[in-house]
C-alpha positions as CSV (number, residue, x, y, z in Angstrom):
1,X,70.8,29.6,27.8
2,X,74.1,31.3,28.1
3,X,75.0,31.5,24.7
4,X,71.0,33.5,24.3
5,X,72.1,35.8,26.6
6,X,75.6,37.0,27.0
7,X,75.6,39.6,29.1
8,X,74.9,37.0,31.9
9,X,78.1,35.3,30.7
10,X,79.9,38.2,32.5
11,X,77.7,38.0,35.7
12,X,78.3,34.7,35.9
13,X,82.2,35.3,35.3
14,X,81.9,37.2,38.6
15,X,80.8,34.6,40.7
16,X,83.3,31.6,39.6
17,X,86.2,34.3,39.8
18,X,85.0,35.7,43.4
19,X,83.7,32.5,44.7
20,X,83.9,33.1,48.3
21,X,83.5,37.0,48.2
22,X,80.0,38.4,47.2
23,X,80.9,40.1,44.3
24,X,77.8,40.8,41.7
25,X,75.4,39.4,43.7
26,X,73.5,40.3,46.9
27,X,72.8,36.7,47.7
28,X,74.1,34.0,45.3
29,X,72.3,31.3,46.7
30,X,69.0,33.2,46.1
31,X,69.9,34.4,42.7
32,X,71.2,30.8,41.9
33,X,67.7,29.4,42.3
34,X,66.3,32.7,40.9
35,X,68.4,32.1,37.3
36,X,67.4,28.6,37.3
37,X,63.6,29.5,37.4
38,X,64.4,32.0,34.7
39,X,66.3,29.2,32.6
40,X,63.6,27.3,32.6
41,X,60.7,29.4,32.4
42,X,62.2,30.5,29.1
43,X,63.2,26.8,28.3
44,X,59.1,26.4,28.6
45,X,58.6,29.2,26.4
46,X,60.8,28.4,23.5
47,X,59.4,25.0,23.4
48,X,55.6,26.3,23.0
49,X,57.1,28.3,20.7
50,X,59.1,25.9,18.6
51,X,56.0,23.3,18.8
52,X,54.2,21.8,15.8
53,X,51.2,24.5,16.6
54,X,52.5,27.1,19.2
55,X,49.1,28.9,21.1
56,X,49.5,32.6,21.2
57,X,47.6,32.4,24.5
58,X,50.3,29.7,26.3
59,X,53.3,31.8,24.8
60,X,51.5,34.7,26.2
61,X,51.0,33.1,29.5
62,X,54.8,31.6,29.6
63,X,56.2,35.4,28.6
64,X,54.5,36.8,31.3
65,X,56.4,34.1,33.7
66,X,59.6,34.4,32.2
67,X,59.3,38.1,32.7
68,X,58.0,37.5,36.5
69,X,61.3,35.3,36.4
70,X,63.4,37.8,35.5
71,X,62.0,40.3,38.1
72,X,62.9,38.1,40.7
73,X,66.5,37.4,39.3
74,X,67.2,41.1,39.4
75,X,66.6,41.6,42.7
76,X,69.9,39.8,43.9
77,X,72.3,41.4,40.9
78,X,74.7,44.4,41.7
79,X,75.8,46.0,38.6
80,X,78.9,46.3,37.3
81,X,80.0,45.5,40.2
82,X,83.3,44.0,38.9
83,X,84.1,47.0,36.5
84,X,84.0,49.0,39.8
85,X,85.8,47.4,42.0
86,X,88.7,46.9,38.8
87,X,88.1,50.6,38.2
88,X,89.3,51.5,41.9
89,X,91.9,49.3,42.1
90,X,93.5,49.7,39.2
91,X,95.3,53.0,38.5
92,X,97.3,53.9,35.6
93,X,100.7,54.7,35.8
């Protein structure tokens, strides 16, 4: 799912390099479970879409819980937060 989405590479970067600090994230163990819904409701999707004879209704009906996936995700993520608190920090000379 990573490799789909890449800007997620870099959120996730946040976490494993701020592991016990809160950085990116209002609650990891919320938006943990959150991006694992979201994996998988857009694991559910690609496979109705990738079946032998996809139904436009079902991908419809998986899109719409991908995106209610999604909503939920973003409720826990602080943006940029890493580029801000490298932007404060480090000064150049």
């Amino acid at each position: 799912m990573i490799r789909s989405r890449p800007y997620r590479l870099f959120h996730i970067f946040e976490h494993i390099a701020f592991r016990h600090a809160l950085v990116g994230t209002t609650n990891w163990k919320k938006e943990k479970v959150a991006l694992q819904n979201l994996d998988q409701a857009y694991q559910k999707w690609l496979a109705e879409k990738y079946s032998a004879d996809p139904d436009s209704a079902q991908l419809d009906k998986l899109w719409q819980s991908f995106q209610q996936q999604q909503e939920e995700a973003k409720q826990y993520v602080v943006n940029n937060e890493f580029s801000q608190i490298i932007d404060t920090t480090v000064k150049p000379d």
